[in-house]
RODO-2510 file (C-alpha; in nm, 4 decimals, decimal comma):
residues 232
     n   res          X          Y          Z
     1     x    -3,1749     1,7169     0,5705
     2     x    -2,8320     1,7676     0,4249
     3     x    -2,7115     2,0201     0,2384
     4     x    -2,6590     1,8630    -0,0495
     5     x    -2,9955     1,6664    -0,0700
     6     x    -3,2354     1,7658    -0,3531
     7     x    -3,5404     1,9912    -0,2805
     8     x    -3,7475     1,8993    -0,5325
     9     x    -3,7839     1,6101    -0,8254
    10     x    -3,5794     1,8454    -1,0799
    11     x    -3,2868     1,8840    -0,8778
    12     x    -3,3381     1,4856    -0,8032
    13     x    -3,3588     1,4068    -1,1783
    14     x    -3,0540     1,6651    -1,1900
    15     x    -2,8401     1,4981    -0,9131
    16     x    -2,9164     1,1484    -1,0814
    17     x    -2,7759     1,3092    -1,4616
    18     x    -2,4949     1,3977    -1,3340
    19     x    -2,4141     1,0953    -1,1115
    20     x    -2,4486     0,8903    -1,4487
    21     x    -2,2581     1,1727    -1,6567
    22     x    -1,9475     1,0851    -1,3991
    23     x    -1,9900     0,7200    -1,3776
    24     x    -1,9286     0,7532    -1,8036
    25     x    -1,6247     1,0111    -1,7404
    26     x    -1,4909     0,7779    -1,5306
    27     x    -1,5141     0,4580    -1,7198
    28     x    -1,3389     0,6418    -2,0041
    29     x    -1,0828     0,7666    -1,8187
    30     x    -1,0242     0,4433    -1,6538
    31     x    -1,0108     0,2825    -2,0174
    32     x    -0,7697     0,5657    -2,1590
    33     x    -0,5387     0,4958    -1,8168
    34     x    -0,5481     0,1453    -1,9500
    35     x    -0,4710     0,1755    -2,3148
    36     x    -0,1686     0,4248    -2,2578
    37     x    -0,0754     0,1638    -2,0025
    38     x    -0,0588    -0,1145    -2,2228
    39     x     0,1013     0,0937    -2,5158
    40     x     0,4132     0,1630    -2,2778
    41     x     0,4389    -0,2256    -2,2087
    42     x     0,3626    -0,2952    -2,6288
    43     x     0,5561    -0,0393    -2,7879
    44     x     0,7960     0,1347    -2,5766
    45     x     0,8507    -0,1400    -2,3052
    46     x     0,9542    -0,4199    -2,6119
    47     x     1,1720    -0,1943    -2,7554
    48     x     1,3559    -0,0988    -2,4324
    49     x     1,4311    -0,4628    -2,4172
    50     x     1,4942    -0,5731    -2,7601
    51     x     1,7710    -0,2758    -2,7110
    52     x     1,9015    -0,4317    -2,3928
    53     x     1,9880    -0,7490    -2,5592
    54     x     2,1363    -0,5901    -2,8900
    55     x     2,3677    -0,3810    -2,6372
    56     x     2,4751    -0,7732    -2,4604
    57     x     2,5440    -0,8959    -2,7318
    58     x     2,7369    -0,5903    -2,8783
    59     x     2,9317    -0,5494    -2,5711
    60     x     3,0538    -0,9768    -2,5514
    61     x     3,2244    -0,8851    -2,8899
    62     x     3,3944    -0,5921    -2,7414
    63     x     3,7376    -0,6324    -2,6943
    64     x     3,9304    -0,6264    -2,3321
    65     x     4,1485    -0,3717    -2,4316
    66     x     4,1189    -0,0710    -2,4416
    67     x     3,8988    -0,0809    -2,1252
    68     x     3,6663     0,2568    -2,2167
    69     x     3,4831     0,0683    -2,4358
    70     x     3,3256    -0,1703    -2,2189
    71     x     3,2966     0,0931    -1,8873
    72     x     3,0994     0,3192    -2,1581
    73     x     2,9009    -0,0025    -2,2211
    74     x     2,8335    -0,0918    -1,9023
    75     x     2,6921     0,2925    -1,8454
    76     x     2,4384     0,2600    -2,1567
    77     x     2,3158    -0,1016    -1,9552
    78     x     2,2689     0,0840    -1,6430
    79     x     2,0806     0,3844    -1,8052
    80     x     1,8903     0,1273    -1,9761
    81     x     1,7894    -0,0138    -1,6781
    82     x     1,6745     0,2685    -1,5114
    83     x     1,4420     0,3366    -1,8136
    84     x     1,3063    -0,0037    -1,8018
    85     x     1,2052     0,0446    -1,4328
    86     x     1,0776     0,4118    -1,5264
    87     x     0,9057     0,2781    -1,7918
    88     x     0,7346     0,0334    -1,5772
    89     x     0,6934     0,2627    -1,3278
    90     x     0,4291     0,4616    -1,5264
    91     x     0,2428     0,1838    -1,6206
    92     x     0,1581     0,1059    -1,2945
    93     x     0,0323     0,4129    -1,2238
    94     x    -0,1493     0,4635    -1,5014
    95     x    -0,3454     0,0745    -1,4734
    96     x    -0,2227    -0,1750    -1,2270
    97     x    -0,3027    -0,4655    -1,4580
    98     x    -0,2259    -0,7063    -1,2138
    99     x    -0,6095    -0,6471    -1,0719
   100     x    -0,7379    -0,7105    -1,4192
   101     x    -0,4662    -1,0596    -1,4793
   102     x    -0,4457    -1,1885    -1,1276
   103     x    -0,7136    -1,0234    -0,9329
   104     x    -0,8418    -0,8396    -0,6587
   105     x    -0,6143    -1,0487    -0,3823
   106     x    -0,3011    -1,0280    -0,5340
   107     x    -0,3128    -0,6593    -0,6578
   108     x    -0,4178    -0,5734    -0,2764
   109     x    -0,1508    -0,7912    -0,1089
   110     x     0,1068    -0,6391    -0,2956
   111     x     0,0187    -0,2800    -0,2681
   112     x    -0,0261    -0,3356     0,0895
   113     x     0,3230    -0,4499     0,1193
   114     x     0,4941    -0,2505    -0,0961
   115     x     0,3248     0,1109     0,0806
   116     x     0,4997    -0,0420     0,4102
   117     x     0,8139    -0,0933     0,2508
   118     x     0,8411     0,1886     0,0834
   119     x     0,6604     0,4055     0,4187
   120     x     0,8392     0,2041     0,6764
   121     x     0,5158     0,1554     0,8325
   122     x     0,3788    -0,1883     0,9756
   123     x     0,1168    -0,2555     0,7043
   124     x    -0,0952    -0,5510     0,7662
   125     x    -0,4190    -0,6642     0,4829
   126     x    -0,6821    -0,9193     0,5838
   127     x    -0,8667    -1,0572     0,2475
   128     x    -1,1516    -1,3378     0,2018
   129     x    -1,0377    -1,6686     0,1029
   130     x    -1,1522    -1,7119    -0,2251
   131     x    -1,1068    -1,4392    -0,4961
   132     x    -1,3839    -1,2114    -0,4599
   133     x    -1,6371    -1,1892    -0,7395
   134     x    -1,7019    -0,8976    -0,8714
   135     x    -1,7138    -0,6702    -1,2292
   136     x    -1,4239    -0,4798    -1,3202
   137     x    -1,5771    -0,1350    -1,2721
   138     x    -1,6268    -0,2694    -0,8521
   139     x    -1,2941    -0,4000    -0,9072
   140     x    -1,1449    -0,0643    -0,9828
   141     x    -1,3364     0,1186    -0,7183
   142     x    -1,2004    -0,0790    -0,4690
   143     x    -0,8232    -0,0444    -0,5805
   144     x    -0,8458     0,3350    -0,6232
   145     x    -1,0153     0,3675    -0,2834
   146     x    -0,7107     0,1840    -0,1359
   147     x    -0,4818     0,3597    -0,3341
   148     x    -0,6509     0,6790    -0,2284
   149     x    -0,6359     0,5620     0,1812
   150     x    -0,2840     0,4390     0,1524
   151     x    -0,1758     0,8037    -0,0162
   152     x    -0,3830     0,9660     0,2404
   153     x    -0,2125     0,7767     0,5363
   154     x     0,1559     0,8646     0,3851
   155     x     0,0720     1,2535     0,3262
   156     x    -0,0890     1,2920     0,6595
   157     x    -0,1822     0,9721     0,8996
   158     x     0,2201     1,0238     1,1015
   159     x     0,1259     0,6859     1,1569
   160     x     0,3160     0,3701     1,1832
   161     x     0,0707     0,1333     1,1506
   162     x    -0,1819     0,0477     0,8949
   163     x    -0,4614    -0,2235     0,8499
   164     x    -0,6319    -0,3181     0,5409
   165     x    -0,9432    -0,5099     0,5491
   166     x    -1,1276    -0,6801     0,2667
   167     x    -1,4676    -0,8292     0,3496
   168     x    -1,7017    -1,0217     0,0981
   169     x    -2,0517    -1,1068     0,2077
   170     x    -2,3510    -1,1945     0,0412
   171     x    -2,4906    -0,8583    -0,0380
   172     x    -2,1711    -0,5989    -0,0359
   173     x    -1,8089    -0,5788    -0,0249
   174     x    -1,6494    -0,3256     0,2070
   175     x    -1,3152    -0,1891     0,2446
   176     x    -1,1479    -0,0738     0,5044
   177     x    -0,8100     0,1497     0,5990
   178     x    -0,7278     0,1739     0,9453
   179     x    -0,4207     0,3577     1,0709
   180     x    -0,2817     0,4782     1,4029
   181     x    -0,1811     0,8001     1,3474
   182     x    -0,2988     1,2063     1,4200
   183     x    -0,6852     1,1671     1,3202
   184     x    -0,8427     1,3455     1,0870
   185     x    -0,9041     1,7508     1,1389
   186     x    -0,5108     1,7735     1,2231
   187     x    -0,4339     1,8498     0,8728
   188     x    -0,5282     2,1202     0,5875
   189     x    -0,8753     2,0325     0,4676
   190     x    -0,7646     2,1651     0,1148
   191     x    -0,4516     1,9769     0,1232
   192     x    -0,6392     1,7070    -0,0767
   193     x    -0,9499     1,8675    -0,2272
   194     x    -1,0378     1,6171    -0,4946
   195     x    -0,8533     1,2769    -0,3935
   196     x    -1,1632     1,1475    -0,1537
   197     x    -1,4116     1,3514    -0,3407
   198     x    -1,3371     1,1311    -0,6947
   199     x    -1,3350     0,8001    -0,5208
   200     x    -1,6483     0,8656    -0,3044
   201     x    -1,8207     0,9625    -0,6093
   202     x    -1,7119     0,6716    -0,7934
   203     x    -1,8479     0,4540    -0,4537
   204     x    -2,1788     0,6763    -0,5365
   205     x    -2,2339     0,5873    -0,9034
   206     x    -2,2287     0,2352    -0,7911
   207     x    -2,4495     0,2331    -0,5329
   208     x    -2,1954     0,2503    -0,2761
   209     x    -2,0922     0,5057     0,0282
   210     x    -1,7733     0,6071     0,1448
   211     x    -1,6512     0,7463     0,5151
   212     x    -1,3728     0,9104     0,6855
   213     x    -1,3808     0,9278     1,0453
   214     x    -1,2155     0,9193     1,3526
   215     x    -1,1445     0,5968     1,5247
   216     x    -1,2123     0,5763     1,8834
   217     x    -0,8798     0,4009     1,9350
   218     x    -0,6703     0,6516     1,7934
   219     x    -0,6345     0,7166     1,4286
   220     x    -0,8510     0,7554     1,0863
   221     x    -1,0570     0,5027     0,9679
   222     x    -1,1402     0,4905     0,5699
   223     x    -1,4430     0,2602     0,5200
   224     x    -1,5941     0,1959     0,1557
   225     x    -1,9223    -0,0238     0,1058
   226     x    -2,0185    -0,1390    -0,2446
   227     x    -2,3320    -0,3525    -0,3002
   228     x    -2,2610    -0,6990    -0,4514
   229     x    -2,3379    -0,7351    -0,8634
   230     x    -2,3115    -1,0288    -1,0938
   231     x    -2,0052    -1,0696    -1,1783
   232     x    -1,8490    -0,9461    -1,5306
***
């Protein structure tokens, strides 16, 4: 029996309370994520660019002469710019709203690319072909979990390889991050004390499992399985 498994119906009602009381934390977390996320790109994000074209059109009736008015122009642009892409920044972290606009495939695809661009890793993603159906709550599981792998792989993996699998059947999805690198057990355990916890949790409260192990190839392998629900 594991350790964790309930001895008697109390500590099962107990287990099942507090399963539910973190499936509700986490749903409003994920919605506060998303309102902040969308008040950066409503408020802050339109102003940043209603400024950007108030400074163009300030600087083309600049004159040529003397020249320190347009090079301090040009600075304020370039600062500008690197708060836009800030701005932006933090919005994606906060909600990638490209799962909730142009789904699960897209919002995959790119993060996939963008971790081996950024990681300098060869980072490959199989997907179904159609655009899996599923609620937003699965949705979110399954982005954070690959989020979660991906940061996992970068802090610790050493590895220059990573696969991403998406597979849809009839009854479940399941996820899974592959790389080539040290293995688990090469690293400090408390390095990451709550990153896999959270997301296998989340898994939990739907239903789901979640597993880190050892691949006998070589590497870790990150596997998440979610039961299918109608979708939202």
């Amino acid at each position: 029996m594991s350790e964790f498994a309930p001895e008697n119906h109390d500590d099962a009602a107990r287990v099942a309370e507090l399963s539910a009381l973190l499936g509700h934390v986490n749903t409003c977390w994920d919605n506060e994520r998303r309102a902040m996320a969308r008040q950066l790109h409503d408020s802050v994000g339109s102003s940043l660019t209603a400024l950007t074209m108030h400074l163009g059109l300030l600087t083309a009736k600049l004159p040529e002469e003397p020249p320190a008015l347009r090079e301090r122009a040009a600075q304020m642009k370039n600062l500008l710019h690197t708060i836009i892409e800030n701005n932006r920044g933090m919005q994606h972290k906060l909600w990638n709203d490209k799962l909730e606009f142009l789904g699960i495939k897209v919002a995959f695809s790119e993060l996939v690319l963008q971790f081996g661009e950024k990681y300098r890793v060869t980072a490959r993603y199989s997907l179904p072909e159609d655009e899996p159906a599923c609620s937003r709550e699965h949705g979110v599981a399954l982005l954070f979990t690959l989020e979660e792998g991906l940061r996992n792989v970068a802090a610790h993996a050493n590895a220059t390889e990573v696969d991403v699998i998406l597979d849809d059947n009839e009854d479940e999805m399941m996820l899974t991050v592959r790389d080539n690198g040290c293995g688990p057990g090469t690293t400090d355990p408390a390095a990451d004390k709550f990153g896999l916890r959270l997301v296998r949790e989340r898994a939990r409260h739907l239903g789901g499992t979640l597993d880190l192990k050892a691949h006998p190839d070589g590497g870790c392998v990150l596997t998440l399985i979610l039961p299918k629900t109608p979708a939202a």
